[in-house]
N, C-alpha and C positions, 0 to 999 in steps of 0.2 A: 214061379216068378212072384216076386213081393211087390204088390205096387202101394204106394199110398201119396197123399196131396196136403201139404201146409198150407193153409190160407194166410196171407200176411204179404207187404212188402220186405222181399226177401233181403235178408241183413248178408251184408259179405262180408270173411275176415278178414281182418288189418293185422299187421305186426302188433303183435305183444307192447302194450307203452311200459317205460321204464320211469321208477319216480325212487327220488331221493329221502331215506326213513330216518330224521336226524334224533328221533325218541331213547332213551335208553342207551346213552352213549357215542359211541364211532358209529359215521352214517354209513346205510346198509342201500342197498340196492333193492326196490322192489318194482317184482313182477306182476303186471294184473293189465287185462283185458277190461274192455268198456260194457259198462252197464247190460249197454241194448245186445253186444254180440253173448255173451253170457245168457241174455234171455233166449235171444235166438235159438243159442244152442237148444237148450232145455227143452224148448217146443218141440225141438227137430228130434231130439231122444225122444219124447213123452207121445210124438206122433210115430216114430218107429216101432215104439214099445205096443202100444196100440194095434198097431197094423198087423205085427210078430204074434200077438194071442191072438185078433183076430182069424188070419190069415192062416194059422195054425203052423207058421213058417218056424224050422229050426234054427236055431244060433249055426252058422256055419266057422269051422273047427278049425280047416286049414286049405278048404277049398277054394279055386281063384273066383271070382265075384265079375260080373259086371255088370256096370253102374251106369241108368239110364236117365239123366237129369232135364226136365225142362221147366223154364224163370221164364214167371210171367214178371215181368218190370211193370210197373202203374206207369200210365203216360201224364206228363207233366200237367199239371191242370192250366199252366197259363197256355198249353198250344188250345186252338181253336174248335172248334165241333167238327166244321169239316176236315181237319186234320187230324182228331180223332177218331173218325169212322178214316180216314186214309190210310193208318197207321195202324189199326187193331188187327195185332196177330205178325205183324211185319218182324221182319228179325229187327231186336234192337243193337244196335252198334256204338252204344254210347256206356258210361261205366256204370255198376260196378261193372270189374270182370270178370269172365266166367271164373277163372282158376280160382279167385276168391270167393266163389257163392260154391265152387263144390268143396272147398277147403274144409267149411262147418259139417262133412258125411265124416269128419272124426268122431263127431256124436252118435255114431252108430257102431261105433266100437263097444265090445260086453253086451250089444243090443241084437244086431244084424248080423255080424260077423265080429270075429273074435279082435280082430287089429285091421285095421283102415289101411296097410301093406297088403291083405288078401284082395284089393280090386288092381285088377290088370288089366281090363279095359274102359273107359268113361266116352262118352258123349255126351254132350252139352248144347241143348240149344237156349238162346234166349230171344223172349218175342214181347212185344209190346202186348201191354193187356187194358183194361178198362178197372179202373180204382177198385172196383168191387172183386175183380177177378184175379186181384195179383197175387201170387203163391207158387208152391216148388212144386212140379208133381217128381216121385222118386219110382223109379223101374229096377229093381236087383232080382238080379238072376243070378243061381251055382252055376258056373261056363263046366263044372265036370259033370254036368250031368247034358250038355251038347251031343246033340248028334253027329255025324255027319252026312 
């Protein structure tokens, strides 16, 4: 099993923005992502890549994967003190949502496994954290090499 942990408040992805290129003629259509999620990304390769030499873990080729995700969300600094010791650790229910914070494990495509089609199973939890603590930890496991 691969494990490793991003520190950061965790970025989710959005839809692709779409903008109008009127340079050089008839306008074109362009494609591009936002600043922060492009960073995100990066981290979350550069922390997988990391984990993969460390961990001495192989690229997996064509084996099914599963994908053990948990978001620590930072709690809002206007909620109270006593509402933050009430709340650290609680599931959060508030957005982003999960499908969008495991959307950016494409960044472990060529890193972790070969294409981000190889995970067949995901779990996802998300928990409120304390500012300092908010970050992704990742669980990838080959499911072919399951016992039963």
């Amino acid at each position: 099993m691969l494990k490793f942990t991003v520190d950061g408040t965790p970025v989710a992805w959005s839809r692709t923005r779409v903008a109008l290129d009127h340079s050089g003629g008839a306008p074109r259509m362009r494609f591009f992502n936002t600043q922060r999620m492009r960073e995100w990304k990066r981290q979350l390769a550069s922390a997988a890549a990391l984990a993969v030499r460390k961990g001495k873990w192989k690229k997996l080729e064509s084996e099914p994967v599963g994908l053990i995700v948990v978001v620590r969300i930072p709690m809002p600094v206007s909620w109270s003190k006593a509402k933050r010791i009430q709340n650290d650790a609680t599931p959060c229910t508030s957005k982003p949502d999960c499908d969008n914070l495991v959307k950016v494990t494409d960044a472990f495509s060529g890193i972790v496994w070969r294409d981000d089609a190889q995970v067949t199973t995901v779990r996802v939890t998300k928990r409120w954290a304390k500012r300092e603590e908010a970050g992704i930890d990742f669980y990838i496991e080959d499911l072919s090499k399951e016992t039963d």
